[in-house]
N, CA, C and O atoms as a printed pandas DataFrame, in Angstrom:
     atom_number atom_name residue_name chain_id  residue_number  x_coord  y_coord  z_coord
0              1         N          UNK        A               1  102.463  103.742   99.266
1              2        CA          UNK        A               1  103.190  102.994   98.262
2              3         C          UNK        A               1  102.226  102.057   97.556
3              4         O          UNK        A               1  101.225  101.537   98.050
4              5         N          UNK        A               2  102.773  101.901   96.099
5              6        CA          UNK        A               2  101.728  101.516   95.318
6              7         C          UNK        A               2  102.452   99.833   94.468
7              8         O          UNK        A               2  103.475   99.778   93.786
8              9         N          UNK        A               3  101.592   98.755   94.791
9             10        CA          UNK        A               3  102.717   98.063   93.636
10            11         C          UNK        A               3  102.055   97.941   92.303
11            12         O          UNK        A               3  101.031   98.623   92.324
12            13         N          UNK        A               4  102.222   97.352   91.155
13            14        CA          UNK        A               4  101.877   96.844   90.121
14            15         C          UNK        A               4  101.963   95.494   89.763
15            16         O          UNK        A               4  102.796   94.884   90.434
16            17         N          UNK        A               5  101.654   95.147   89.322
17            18        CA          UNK        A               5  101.344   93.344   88.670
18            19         C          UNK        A               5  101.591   93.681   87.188
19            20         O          UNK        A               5  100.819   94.386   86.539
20            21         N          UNK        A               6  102.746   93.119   86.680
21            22        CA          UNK        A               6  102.483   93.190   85.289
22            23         C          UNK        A               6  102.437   91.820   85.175
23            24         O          UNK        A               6  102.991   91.030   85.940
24            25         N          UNK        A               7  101.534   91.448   83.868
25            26        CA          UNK        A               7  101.446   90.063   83.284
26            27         C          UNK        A               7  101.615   90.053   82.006
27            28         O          UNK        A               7  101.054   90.968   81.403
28            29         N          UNK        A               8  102.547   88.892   81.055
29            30        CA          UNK        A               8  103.145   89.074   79.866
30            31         C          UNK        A               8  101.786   87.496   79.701
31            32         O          UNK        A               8  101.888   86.317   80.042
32            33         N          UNK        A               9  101.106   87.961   79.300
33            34        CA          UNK        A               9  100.279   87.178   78.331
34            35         C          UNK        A               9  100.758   86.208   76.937
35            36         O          UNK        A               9  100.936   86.776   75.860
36            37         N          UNK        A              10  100.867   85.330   77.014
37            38        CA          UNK        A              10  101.548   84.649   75.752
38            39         C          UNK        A              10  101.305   83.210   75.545
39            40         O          UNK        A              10  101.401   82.420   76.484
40            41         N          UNK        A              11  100.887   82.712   73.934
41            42        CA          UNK        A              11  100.198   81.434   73.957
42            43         C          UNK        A              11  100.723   80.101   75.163
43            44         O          UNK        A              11  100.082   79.236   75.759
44            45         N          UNK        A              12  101.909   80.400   75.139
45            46        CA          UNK        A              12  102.619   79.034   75.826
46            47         C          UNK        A              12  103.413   79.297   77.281
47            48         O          UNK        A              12  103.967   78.408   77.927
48            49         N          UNK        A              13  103.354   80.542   77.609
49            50        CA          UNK        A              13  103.705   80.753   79.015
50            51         C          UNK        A              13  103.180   82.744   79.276
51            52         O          UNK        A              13  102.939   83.692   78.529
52            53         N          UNK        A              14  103.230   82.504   80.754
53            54        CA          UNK        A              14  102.588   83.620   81.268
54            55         C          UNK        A              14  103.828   84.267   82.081
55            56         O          UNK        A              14  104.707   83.524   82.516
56            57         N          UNK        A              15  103.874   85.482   82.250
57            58        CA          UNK        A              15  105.149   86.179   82.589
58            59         C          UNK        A              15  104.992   87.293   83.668
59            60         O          UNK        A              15  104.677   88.426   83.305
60            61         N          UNK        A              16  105.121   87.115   84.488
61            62        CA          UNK        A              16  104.574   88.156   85.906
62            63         C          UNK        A              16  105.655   88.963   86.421
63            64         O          UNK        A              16  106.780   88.473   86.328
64            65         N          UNK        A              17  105.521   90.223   87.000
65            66        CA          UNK        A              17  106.613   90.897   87.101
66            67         C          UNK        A              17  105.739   91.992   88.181
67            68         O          UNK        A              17  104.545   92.280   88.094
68            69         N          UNK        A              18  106.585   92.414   89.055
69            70        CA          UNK        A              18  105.925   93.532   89.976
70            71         C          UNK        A              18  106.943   94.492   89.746
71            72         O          UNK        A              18  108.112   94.347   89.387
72            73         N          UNK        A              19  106.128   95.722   90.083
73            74        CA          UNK        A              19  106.781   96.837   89.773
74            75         C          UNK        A              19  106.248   97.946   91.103
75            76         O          UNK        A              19  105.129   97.700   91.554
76            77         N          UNK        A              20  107.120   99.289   91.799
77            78        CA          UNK        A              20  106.590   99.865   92.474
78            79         C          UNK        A              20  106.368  101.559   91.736
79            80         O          UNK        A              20  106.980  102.230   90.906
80            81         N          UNK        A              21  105.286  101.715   92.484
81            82        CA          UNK        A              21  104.828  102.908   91.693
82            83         C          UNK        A              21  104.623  103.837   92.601
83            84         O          UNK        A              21  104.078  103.520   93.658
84            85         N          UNK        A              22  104.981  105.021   92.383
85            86        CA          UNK        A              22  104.905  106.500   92.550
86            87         C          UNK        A              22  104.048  107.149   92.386
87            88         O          UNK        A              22  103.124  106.585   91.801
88            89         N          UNK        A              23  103.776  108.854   92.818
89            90        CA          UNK        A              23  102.721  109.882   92.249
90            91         C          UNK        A              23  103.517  109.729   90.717
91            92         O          UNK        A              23  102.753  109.465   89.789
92            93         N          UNK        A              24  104.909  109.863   90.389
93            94        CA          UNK        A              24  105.459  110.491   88.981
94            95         C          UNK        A              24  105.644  109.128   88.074
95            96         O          UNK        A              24  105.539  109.204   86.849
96            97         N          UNK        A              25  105.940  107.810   88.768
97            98        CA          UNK        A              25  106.643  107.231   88.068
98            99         C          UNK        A              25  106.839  105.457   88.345
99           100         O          UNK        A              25  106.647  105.232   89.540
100          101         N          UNK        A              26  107.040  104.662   87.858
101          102        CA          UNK        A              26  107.349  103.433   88.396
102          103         C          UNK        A              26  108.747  103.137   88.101
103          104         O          UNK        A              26  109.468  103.749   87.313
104          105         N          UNK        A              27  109.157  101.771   89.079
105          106        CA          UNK        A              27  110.480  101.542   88.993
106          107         C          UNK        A              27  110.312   99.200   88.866
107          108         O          UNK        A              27  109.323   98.502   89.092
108          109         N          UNK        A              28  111.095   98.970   88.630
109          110        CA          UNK        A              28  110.845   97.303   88.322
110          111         C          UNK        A              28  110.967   96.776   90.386
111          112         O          UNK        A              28  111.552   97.277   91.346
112          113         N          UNK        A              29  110.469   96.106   90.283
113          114        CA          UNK        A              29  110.826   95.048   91.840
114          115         C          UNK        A              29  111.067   94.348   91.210
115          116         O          UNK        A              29  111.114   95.110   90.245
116          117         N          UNK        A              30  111.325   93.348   90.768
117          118        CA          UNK        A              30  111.448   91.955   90.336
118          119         C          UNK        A              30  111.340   91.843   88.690
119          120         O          UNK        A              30  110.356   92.281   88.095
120          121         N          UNK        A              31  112.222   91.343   88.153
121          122        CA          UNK        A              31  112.110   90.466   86.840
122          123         C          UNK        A              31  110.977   89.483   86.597
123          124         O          UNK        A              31  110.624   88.700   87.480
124          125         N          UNK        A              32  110.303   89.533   85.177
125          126        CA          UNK        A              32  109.630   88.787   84.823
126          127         C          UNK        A              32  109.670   87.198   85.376
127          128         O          UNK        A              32  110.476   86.496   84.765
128          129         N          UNK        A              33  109.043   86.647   86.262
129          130        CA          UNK        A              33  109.221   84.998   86.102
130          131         C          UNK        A              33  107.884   84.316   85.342
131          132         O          UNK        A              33  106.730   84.689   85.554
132          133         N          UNK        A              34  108.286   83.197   84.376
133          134        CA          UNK        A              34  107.906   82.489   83.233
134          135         C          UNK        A              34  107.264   82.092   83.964
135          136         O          UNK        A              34  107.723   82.209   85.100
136          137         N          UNK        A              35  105.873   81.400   83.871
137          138        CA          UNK        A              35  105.020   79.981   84.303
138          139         C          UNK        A              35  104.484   79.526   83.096
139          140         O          UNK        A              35  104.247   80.286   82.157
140          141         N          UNK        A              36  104.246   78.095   83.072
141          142        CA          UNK        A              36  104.801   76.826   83.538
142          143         C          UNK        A              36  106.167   76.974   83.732
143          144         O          UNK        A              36  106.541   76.430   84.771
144          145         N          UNK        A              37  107.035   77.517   83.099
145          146        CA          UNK        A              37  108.561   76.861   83.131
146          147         C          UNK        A              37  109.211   77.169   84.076
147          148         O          UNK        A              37  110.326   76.664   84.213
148          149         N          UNK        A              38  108.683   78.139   85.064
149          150        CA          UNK        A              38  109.033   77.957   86.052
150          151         C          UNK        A              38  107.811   78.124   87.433
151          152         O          UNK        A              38  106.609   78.289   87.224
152          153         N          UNK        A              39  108.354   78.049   88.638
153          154        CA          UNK        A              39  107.040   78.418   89.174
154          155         C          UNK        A              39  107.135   79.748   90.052
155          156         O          UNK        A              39  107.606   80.049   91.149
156          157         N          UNK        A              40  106.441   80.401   89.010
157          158        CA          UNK        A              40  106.337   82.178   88.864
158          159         C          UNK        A              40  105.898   82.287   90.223
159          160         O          UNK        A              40  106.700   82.925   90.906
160          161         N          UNK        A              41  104.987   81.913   90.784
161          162        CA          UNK        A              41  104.558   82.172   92.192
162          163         C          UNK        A              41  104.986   82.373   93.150
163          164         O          UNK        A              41  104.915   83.375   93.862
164          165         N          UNK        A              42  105.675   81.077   93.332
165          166        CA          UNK        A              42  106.718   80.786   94.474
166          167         C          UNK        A              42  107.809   81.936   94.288
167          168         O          UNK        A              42  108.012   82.695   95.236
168          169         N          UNK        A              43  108.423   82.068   93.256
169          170        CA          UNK        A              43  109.160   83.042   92.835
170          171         C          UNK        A              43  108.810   84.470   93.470
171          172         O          UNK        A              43  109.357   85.247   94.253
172          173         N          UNK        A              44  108.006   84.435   92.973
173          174        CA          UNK        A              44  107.227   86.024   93.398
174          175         C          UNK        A              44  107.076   85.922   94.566
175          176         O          UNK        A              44  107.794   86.690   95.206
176          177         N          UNK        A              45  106.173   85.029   95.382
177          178        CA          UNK        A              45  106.530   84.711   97.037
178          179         C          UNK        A              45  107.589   85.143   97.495
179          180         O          UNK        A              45  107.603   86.351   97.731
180          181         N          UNK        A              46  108.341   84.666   97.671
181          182        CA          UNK        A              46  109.946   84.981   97.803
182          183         C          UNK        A              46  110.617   86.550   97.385
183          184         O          UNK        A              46  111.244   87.180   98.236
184          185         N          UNK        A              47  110.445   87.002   96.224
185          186        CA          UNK        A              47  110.802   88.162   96.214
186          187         C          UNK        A              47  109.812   89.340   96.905
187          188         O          UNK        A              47  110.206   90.497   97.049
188          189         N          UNK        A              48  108.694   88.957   97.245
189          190        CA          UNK        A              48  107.569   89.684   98.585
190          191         C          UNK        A              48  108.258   89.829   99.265
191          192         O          UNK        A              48  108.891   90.820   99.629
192          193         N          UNK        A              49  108.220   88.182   99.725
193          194        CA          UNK        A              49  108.121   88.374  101.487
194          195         C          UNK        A              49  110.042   88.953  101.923
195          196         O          UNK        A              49  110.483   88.939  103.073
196          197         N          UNK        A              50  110.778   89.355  100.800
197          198        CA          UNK        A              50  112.077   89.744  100.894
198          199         C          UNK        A              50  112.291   91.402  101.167
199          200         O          UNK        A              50  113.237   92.073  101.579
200          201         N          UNK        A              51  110.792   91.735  100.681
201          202        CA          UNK        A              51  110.641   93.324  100.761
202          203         C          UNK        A              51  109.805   93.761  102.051
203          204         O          UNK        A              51  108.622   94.098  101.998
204          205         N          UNK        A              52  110.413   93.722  102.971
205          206        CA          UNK        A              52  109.684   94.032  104.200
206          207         C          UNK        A              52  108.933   95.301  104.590
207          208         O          UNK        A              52  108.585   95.442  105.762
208          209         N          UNK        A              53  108.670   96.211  103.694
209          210        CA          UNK        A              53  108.169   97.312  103.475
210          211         C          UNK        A              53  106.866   97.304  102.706
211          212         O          UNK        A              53  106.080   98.241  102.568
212          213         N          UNK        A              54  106.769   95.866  102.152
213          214        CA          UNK        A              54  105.520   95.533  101.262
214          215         C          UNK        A              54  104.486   95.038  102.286
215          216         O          UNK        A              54  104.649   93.895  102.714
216          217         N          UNK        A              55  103.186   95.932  102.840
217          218        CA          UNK        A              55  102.376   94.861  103.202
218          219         C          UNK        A              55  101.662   93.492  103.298
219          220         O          UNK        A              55  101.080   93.166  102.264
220          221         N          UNK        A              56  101.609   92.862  104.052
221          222        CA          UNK        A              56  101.537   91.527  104.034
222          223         C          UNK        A              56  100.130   90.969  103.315
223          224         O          UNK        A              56  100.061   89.890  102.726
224          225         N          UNK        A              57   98.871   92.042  103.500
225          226        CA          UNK        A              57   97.747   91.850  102.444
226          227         C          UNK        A              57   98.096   92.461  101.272
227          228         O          UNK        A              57   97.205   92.346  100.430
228          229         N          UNK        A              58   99.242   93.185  100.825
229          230        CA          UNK        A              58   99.589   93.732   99.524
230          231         C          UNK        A              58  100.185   92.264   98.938
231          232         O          UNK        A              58   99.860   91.849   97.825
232          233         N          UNK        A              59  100.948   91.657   99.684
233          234        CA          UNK        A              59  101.634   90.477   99.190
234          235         C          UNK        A              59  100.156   89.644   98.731
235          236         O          UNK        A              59   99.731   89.644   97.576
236          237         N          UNK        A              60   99.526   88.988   99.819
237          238        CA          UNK        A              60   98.316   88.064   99.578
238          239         C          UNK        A              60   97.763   88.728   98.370
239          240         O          UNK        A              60   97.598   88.060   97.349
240          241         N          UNK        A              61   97.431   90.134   98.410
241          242        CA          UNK        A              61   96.093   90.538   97.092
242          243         C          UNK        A              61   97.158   90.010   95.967
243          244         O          UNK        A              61   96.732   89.094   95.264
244          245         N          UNK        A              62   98.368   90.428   95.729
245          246        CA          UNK        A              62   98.986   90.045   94.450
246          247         C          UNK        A              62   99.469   88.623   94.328
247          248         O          UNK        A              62   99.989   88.438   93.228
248          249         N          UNK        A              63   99.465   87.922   94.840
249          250        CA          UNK        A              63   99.923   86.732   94.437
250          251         C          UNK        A              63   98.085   85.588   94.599
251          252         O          UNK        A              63   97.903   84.511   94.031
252          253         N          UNK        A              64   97.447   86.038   95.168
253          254        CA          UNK        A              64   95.828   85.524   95.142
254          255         C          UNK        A              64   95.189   86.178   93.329
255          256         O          UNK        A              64   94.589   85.411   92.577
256          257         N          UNK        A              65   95.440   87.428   93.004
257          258        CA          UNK        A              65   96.013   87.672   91.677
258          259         C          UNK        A              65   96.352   86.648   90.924
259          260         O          UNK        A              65   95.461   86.068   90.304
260          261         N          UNK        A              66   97.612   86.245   90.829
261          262        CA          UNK        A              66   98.430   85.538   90.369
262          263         C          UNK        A              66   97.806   84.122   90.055
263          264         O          UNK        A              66   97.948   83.369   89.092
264          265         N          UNK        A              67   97.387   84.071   90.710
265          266        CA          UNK        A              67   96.761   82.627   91.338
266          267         C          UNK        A              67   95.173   82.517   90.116
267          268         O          UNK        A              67   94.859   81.582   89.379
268          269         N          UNK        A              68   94.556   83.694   90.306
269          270        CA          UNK        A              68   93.715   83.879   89.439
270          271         C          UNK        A              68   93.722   84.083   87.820
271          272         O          UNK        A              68   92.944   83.577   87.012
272          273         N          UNK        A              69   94.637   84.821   87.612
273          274        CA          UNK        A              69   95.625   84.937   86.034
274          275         C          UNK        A              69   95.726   83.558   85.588
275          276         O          UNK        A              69   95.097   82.895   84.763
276          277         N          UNK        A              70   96.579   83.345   86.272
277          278        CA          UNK        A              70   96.921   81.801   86.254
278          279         C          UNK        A              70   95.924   80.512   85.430
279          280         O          UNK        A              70   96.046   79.888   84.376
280          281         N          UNK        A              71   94.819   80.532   86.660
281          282        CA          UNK        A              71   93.947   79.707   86.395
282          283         C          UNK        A              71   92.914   80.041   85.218
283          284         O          UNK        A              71   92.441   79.032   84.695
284          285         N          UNK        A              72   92.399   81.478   84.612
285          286        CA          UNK        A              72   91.951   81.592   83.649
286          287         C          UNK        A              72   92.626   81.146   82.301
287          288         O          UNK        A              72   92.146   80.461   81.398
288          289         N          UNK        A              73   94.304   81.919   82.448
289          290        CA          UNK        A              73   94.836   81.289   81.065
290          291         C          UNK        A              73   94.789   79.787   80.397
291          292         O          UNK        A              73   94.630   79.400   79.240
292          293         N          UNK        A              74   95.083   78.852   82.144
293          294        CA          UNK        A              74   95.098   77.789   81.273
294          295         C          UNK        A              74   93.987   77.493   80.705
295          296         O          UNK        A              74   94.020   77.100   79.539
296          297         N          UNK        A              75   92.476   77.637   81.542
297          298        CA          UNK        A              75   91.090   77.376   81.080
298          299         C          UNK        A              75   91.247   78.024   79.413
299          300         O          UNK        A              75   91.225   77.230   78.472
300          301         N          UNK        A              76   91.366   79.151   79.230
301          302        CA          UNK        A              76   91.448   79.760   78.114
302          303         C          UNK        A              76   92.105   80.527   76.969
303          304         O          UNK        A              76   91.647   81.342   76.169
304          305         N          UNK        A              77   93.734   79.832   77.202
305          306        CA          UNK        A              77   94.258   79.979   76.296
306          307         C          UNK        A              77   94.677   80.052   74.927
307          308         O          UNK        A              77   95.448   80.837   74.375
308          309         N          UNK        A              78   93.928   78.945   74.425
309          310        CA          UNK        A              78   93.574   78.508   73.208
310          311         C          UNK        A              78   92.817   79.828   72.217
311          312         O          UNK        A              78   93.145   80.234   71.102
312          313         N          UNK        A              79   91.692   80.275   73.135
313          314        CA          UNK        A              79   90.821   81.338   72.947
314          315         C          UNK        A              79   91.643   82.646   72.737
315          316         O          UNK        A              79   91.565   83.275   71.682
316          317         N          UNK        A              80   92.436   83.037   73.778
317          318        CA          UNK        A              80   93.390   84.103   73.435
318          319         C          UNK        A              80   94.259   84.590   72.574
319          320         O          UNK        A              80   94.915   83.881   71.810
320          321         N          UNK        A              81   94.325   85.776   72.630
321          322        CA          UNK        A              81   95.308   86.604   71.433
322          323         C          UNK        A              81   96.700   86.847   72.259
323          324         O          UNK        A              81   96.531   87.541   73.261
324          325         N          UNK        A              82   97.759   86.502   72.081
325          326        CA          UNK        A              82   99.212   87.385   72.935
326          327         C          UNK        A              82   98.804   88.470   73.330
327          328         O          UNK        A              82   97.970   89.047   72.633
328          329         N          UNK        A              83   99.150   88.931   74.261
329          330        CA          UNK        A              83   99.229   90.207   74.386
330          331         C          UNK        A              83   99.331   90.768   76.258
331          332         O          UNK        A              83   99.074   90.044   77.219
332          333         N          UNK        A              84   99.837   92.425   76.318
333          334        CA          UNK        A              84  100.389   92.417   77.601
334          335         C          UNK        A              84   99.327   92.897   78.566
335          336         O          UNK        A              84   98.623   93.845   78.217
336          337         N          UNK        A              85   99.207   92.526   79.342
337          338        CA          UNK        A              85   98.462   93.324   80.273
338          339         C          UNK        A              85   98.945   93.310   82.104
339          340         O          UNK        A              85   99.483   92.490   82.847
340          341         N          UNK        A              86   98.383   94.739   82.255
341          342        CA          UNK        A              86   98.549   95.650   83.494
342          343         C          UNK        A              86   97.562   95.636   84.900
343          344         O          UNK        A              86   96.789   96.566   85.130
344          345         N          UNK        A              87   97.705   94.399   85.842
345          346        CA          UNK        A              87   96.976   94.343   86.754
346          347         C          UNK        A              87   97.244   95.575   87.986
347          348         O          UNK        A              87   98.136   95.424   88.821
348          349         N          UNK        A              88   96.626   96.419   87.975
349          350        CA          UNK        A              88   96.636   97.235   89.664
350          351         C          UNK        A              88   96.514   96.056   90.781
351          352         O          UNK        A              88   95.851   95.026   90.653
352          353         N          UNK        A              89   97.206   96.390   91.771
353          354        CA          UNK        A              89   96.985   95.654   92.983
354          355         C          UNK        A              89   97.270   97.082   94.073
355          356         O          UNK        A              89   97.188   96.952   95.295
């Protein structure tokens, strides 16, 4: 089993969403959660550690992820264009 990290890139908030993936196909785990406006992490924490079928270093790599996303945008947001992007984990 495979998950995905999606991240909604955007001047004023960042938008994270996991998804599980297949040989054919993916399906959503979780709804987008906003950061700053909310705290996407913890969020995402929580909807992990709720999926007990998700490995526990699958959880850490994606939310240590998260953690990293995170900290570049704010450094360099200003610099950035909108736009979506697709982390593998």
């Amino acid at each position: 089993m495979q998950v995905r990290l999606k991240v909604l890139w955007l001047k004023n908030f960042l938008g994270f969403a996991i998804d599980q993936r297949t040989s054919h196909n993916s399906s959503p785990l979780t709804p987008y959660y906003f950061w700053p406006k909310t705290d996407a992490w913890d969020q995402l924490r929580l909807e992990l550690d709720s999926k007990l079928w998700i490995k526990r270093d699958e959880s850490i790599a994606i939310l240590n992820t998260i953690t990293e996303v995170t900290n570049y945008w704010t450094q360099d947001r200003n610099k950035a264009n909108p736009k979506k992007k697709v982390v593998e984990c």
